[in-house]
C-alpha positions as CSV (number, residue, x, y, z in Angstrom):
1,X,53.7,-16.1,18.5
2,X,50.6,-14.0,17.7
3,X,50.9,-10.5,19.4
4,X,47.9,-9.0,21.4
5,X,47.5,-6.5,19.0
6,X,46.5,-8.4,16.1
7,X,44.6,-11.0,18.7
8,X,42.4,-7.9,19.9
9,X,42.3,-5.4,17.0
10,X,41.2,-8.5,14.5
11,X,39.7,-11.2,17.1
12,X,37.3,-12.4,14.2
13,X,40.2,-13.0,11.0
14,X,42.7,-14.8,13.9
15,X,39.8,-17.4,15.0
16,X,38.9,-17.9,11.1
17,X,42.4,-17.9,10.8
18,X,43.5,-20.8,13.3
19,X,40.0,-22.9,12.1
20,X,41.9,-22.9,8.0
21,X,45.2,-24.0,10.0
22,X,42.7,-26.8,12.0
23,X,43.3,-25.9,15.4
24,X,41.3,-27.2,17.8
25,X,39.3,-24.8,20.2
26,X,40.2,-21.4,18.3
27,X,37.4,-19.2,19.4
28,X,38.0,-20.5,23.2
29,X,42.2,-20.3,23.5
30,X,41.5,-16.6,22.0
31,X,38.6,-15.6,24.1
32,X,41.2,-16.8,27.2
33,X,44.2,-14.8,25.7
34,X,41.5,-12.1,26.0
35,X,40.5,-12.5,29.5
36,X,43.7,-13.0,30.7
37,X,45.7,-9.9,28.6
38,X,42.2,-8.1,30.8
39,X,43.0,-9.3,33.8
40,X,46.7,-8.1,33.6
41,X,45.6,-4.8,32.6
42,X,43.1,-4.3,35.2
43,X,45.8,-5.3,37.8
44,X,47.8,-2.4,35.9
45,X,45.5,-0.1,36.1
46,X,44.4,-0.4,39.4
47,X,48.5,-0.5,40.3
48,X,48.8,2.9,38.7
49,X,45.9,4.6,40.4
50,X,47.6,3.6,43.8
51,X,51.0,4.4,43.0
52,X,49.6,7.7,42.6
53,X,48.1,8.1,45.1
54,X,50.6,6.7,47.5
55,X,52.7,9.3,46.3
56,X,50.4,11.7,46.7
57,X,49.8,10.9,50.3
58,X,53.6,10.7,50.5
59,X,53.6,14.3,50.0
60,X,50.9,14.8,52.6
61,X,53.0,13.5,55.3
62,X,55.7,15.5,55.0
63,X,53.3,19.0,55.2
64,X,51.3,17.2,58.5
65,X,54.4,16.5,59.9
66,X,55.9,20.5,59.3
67,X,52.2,21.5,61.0
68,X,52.9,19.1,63.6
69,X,50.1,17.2,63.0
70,X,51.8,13.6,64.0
71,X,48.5,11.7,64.7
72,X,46.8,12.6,61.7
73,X,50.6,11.9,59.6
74,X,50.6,8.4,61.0
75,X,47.2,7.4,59.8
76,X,48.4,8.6,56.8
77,X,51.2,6.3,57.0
78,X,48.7,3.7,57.8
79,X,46.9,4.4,55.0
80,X,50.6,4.3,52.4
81,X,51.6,0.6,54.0
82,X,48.3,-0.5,53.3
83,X,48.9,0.8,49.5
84,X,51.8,-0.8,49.4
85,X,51.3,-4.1,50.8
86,X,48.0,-4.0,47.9
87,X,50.6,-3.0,45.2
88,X,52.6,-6.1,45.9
89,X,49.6,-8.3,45.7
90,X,48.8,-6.4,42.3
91,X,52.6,-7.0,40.9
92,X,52.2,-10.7,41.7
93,X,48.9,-10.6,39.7
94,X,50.4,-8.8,37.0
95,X,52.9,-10.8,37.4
96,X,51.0,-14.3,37.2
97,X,48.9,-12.6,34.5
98,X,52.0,-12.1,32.3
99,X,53.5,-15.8,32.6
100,X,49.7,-17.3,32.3
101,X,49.6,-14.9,28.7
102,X,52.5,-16.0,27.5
103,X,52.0,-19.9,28.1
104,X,48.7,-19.4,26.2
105,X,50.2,-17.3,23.3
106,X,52.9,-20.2,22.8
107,X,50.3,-22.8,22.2
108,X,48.3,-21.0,19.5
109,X,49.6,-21.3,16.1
110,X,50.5,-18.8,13.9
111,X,47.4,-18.1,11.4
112,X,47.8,-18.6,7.4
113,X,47.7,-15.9,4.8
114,X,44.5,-15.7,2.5
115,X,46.1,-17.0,-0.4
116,X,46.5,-20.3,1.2
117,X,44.3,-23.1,0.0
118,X,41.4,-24.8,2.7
119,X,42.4,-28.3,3.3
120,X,42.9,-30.5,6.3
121,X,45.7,-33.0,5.0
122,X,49.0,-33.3,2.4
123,X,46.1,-34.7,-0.2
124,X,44.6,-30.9,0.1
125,X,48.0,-29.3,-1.1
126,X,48.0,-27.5,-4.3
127,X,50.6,-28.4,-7.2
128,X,51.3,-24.9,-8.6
129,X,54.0,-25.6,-10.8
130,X,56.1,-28.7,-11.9
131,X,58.4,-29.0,-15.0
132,X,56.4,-32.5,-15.8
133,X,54.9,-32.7,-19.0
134,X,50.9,-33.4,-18.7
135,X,50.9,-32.2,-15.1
136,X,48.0,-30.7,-14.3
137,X,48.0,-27.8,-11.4
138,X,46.4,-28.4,-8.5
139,X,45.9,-32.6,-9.1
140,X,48.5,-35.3,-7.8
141,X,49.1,-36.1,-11.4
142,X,53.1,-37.6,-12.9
143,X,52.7,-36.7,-16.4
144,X,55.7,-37.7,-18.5
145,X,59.0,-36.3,-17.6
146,X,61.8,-36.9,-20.2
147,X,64.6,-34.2,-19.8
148,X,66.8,-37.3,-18.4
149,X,64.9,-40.4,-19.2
150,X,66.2,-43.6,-17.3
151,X,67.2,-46.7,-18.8
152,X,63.3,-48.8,-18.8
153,X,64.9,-52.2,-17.4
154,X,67.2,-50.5,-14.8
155,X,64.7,-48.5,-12.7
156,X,66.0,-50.0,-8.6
157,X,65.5,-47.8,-5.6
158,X,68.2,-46.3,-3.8
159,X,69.1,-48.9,-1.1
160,X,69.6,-51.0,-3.6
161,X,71.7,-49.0,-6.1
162,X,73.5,-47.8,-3.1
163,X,75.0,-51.3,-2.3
164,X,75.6,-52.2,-5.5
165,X,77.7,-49.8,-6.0
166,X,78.9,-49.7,-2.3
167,X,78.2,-45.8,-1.8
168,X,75.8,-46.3,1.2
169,X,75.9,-49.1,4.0
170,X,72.7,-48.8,6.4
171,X,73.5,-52.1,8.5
172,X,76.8,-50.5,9.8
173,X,74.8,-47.6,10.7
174,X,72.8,-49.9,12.5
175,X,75.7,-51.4,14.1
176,X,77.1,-47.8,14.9
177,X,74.1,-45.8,16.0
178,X,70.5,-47.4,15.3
179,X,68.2,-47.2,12.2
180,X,68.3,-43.9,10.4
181,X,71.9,-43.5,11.0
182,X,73.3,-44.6,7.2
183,X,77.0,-44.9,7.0
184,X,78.5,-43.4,3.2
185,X,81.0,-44.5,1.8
186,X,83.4,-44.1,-1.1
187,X,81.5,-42.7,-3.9
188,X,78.6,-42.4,-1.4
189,X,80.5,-39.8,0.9
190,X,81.7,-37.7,-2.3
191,X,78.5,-37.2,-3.4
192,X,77.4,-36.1,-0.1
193,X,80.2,-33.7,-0.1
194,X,80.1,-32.7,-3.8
195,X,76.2,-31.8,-3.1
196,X,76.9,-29.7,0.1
197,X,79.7,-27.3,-1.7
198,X,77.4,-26.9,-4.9
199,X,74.6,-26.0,-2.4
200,X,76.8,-23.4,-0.3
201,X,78.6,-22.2,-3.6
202,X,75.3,-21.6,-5.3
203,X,73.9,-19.7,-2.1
204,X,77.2,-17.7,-2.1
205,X,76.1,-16.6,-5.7
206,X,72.9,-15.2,-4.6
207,X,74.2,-12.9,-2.1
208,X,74.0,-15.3,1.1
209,X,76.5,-15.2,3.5
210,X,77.3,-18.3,4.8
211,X,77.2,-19.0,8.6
212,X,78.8,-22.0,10.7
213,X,76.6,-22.1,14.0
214,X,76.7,-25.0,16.6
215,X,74.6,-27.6,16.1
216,X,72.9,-27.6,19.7
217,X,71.1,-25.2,21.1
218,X,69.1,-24.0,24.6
219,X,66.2,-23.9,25.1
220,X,65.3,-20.1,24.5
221,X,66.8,-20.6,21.2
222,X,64.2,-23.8,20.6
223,X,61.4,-21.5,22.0
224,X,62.5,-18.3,19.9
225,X,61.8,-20.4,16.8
226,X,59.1,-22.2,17.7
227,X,60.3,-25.6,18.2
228,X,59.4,-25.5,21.6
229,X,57.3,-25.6,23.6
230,X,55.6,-27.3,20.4
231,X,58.2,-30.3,18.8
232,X,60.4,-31.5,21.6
233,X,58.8,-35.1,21.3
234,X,61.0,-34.9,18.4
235,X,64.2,-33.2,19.3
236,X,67.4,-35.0,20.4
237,X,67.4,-33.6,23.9
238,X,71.1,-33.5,26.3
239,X,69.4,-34.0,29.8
240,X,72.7,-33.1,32.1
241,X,73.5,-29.5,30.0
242,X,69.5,-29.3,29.0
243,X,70.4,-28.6,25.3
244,X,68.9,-29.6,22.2
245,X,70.4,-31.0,18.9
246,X,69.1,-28.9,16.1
247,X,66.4,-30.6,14.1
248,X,67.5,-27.5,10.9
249,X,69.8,-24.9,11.0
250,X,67.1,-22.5,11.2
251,X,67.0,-22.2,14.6
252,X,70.6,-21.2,15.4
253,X,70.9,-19.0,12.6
254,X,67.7,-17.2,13.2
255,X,68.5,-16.7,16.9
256,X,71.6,-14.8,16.0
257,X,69.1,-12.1,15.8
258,X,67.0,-13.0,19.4
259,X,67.2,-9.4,21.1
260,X,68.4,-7.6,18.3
261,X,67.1,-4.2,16.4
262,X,68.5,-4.2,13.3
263,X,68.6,-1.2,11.0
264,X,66.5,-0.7,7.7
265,X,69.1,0.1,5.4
266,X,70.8,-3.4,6.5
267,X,67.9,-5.7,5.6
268,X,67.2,-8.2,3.9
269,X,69.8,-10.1,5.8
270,X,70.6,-13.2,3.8
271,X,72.0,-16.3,5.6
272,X,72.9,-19.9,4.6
273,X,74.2,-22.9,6.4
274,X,75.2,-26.2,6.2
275,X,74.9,-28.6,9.4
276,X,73.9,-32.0,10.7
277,X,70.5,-32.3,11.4
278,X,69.0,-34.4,13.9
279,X,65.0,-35.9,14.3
280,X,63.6,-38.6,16.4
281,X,61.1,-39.2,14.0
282,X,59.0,-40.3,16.5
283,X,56.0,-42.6,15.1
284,X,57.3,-43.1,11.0
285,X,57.3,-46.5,9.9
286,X,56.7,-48.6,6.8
287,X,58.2,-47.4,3.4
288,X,58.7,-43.7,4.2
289,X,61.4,-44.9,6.2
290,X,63.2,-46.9,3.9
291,X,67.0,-46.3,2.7
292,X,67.1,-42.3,3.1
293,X,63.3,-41.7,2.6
294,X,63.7,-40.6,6.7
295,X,66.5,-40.5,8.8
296,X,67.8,-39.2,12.3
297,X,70.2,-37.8,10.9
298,X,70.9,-35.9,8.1
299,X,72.7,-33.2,6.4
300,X,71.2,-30.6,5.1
301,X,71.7,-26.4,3.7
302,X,69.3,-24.2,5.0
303,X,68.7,-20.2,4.0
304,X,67.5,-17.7,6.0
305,X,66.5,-14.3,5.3
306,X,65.4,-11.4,8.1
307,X,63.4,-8.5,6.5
308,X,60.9,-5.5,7.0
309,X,57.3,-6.6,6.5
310,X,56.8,-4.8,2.9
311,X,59.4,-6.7,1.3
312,X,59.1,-10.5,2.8
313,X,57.0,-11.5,0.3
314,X,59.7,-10.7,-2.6
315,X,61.9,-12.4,-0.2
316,X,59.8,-15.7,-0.2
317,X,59.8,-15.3,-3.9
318,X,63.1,-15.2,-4.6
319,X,63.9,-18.1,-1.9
320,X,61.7,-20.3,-4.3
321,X,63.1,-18.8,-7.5
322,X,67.0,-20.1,-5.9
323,X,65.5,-23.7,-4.2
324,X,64.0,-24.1,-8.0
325,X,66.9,-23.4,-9.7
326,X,69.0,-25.6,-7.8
327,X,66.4,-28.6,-8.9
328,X,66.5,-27.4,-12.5
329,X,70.9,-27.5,-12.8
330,X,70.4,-31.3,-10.8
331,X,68.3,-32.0,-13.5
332,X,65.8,-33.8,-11.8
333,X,62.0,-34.2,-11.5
334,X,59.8,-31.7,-9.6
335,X,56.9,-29.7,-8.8
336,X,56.0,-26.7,-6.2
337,X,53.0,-27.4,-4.3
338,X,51.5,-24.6,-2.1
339,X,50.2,-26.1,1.3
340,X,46.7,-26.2,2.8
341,X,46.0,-24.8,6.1
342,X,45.6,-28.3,8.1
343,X,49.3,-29.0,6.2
344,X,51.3,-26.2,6.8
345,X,53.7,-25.9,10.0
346,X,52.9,-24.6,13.8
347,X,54.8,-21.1,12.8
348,X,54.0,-20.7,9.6
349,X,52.1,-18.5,8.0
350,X,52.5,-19.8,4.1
351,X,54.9,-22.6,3.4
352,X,55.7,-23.7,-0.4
353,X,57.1,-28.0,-0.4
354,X,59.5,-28.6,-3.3
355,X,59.3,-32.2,-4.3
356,X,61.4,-34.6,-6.5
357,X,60.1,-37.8,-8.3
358,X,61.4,-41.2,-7.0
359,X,61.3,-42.9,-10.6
360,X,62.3,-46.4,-9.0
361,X,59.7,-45.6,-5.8
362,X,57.1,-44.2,-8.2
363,X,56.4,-41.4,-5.6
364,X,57.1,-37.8,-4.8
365,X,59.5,-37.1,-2.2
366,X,59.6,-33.6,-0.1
367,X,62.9,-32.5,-0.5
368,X,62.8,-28.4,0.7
369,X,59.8,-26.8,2.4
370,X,60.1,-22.8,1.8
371,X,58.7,-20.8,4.5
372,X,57.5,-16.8,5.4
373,X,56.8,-16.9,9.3
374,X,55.6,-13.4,8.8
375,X,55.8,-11.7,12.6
376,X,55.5,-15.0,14.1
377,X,58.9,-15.9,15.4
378,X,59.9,-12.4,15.3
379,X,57.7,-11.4,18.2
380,X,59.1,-14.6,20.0
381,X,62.8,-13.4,19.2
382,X,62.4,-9.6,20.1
383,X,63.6,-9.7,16.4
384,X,63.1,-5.6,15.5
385,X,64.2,-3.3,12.9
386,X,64.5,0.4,13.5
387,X,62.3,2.5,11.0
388,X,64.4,4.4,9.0
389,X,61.6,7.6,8.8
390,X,59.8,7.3,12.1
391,X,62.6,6.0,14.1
392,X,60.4,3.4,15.9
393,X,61.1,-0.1,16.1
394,X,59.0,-3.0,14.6
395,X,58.6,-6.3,14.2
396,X,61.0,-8.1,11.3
397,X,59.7,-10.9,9.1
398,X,61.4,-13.9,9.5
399,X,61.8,-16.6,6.4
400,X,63.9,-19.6,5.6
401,X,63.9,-23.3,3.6
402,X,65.7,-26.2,2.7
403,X,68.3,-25.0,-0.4
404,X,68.6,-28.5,0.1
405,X,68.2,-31.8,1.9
406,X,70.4,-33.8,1.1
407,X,69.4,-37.9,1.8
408,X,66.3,-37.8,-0.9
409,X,68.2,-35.4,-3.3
410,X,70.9,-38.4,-3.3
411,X,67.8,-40.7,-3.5
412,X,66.8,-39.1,-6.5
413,X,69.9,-38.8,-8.5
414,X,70.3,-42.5,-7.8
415,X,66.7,-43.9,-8.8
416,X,66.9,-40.7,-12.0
417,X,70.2,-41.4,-12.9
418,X,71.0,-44.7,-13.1
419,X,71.9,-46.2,-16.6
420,X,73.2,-49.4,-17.6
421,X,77.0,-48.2,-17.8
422,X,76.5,-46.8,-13.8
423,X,75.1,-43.8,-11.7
424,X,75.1,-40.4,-14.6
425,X,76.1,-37.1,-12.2
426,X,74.6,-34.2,-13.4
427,X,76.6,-31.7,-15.3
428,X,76.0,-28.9,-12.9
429,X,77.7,-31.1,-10.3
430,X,80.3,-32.7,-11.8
431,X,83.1,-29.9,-11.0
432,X,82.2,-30.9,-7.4
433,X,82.2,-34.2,-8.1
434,X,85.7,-35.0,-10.3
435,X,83.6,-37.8,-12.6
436,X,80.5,-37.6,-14.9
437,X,79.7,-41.4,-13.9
438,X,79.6,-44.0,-10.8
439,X,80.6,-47.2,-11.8
């Protein structure tokens, strides 16, 4: 969440700030934080004052009493109880203050940086790179794309290719589970496995270390990254134990450092992890849900990075450069697009969308979004590093992205891929694969 600092040193850049991200009522949930962040301080203040002078009458007593001056000591008394029976009122004002500040705070959103464009929708998003031919930055345009062209008469989307060569079956899953619930088989389940150890193995070559973490979660771990109180319409939620299934593993791998203070010298801390990741989904339909364009579940590597505030944006930079490699040696399709305001994420404060080409589909599909939080989820954690010169603690940045998802990767290898002979594997992953071809 925002912290009162920035809310009521820079009042003006966090309203202009929330109206670019499109939240309603900006000026009036900040002028509230406002009033409320006064009201607790006045009931501080005035707490303070009469805590001091309850002890000061405290002191009084005891010399009336020595003069034996009882009378006048017991009004004095009097006068104490009074104080104190005030100062309780005060500490459950403060007290009511605090809970009513943070409930506000957690439904603001964190604000965008400058560099992030206006816009109001995914149509608004900037293309800022793509290694299409013709494609021209900043427009939704394909271009020509012919690193591995595709046979011209064999161009079927996934669902099909996947049961013609029997690698996925979505009616079992149905059977199983429900929609969104595919069921891989055969080649289907290699390539899922093949994909996950070339994503782990190539984040183990950039320095990440890999973490296993559970794959539900509490709720103070949902609220510490920001997926609650804001996206539990969409979680997977265990009533009896109140846990949550993790939508990403961002949210148990970045609450391994809830109430921690870190040193200096030990950041960036670089995590990765692979998990099951669960979504309701609540609301798609139509043909963004078809074959693996959206499931409920899902498997999927996620990195994470923790750093000092002067050094997160060379962080998000190099998180890009790795998501953007990983594209390049699967030799598929892709542009960068930097989001708009109205596009970007409740917690985030600039967000980068990698996207492959669906050749059969004829549309892009969003297969990592790269993210800098800034102090945003920090301040929710407690997350703190310990200045290595002025010994104080501060607030960490907080980063992390998709390094990848896996269902529209294995979309896209399908639909890019597929040749007259069978499904081509990409060199890069053929070690993990033991074949060049899917027949």
């Amino acid at each position: 969440m925002l912290t009162l600092k920035l809310i009521t040193e820079q009042t003006e850049l966090v309203i202009k700030g929330l109206e670019k991200k499109h939240f309603n009522g900006a000026k009036e949930a900040i002028d509230q934080v406002i009033a409320t962040d006064k009201k607790r301080r006045e009931a501080q203040t005035t707490l303070d004052q009469n805590l001091s002078e309850a002890k000061k009458l405290a002191a009084e007593i005891g010399a009336l009493m020595k003069q034996g001056k009882k009378d006048e000591a017991e009004t004095v008394k009097a006068i104490v109880a009074e104080l104190k029976q005030k100062n309780e009122a005060l500490k459950q004002q403060m007290e009511n203050a605090e809970q009513e500040l943070t409930s506000q705070l957690c439904q603001i959103p964190n604000i965008p940086y400058p560099e992030v464009p206006e816009g109001s929708c995914a149509e608004d998003n900037w293309v800022v790179k793509s290694n299409l031919k013709e494609c021209v930055i900043g427009k939704d345009t394909v271009g020509n794309w012919d690193a591995n062209p595709v046979v011209e008469t064999a161009k079927l989307p996934h669902w099909e290719l996947a049961k013609k060569y029997n690698l996925i079956d979505f009616d079992l899953g149905v059977k199983i589970s429900g929609a969104g619930f595919p069921v891989y088989r055969g080649k289907g389940a290699q390539l899922q496995r093949a994909l996950i150890n070339f994503f782990l193995a190539e984040a183990n070559k950039a320095g990440y270390e890999e973490i296993m973490p559970p794959t539900v979660v509490n709720a103070a771990s949902g609220y510490g990254t920001g997926q609650l109180p804001d996206k539990e319409g969409q979680m997977y939620h265990c009533n009896i134990d109140d846990l949550y299934l993790i939508p990403t593993a961002e949210v148990p791998v970045t609450n391994i450092y809830r109430d921690v203070i870190l040193e200096e010298k030990d950041l960036p801390i670089k995590n990765c992890a692979y998990t099951q990741c669960f979504r309701r989904e609540a609301g798609s339909y139509g043909k963004d849900v078809r074959g693996l364009n959206r499931l409920h579940e899902f498997s999927k590597i996620e990195i994470v990075r923790i750093d000092k505030p002067e050094h997160s944006a060379e962080s998000h930079k190099e998180m890009l450069a790795h998501v953007e490699g990983l594209l390049q040696k699967l030799e598929l399709p892709y542009r960068i697009l930097r989001l708009c305001g109205g596009d970007q994420s409740f917690t985030s404060a600039i967000c980068y969308d990698f996207e492959v080409y669906s050749e059969a589909q004829k549309r892009w599909l969003e297969v990592s979004s790269v993210s800098n939080f800034d102090t945003y989820q920090a301040n929710r954690l407690k997350c703190r590093y310990r200045n290595s010169e002025t010994k104080k603690t501060e607030l960490c940045h907080t980063l992390n992205g998709s390094a990848l998802a896996l269902p529209r990767i294995v979309a896209a290898i399908l639909e890019n891929n597929q040749t007259e002979e069978g499904i081509r594997i990409p060199v890069a992953l053929q070690p993990y694969m033991g074949c060049d071809i899917i027949k």
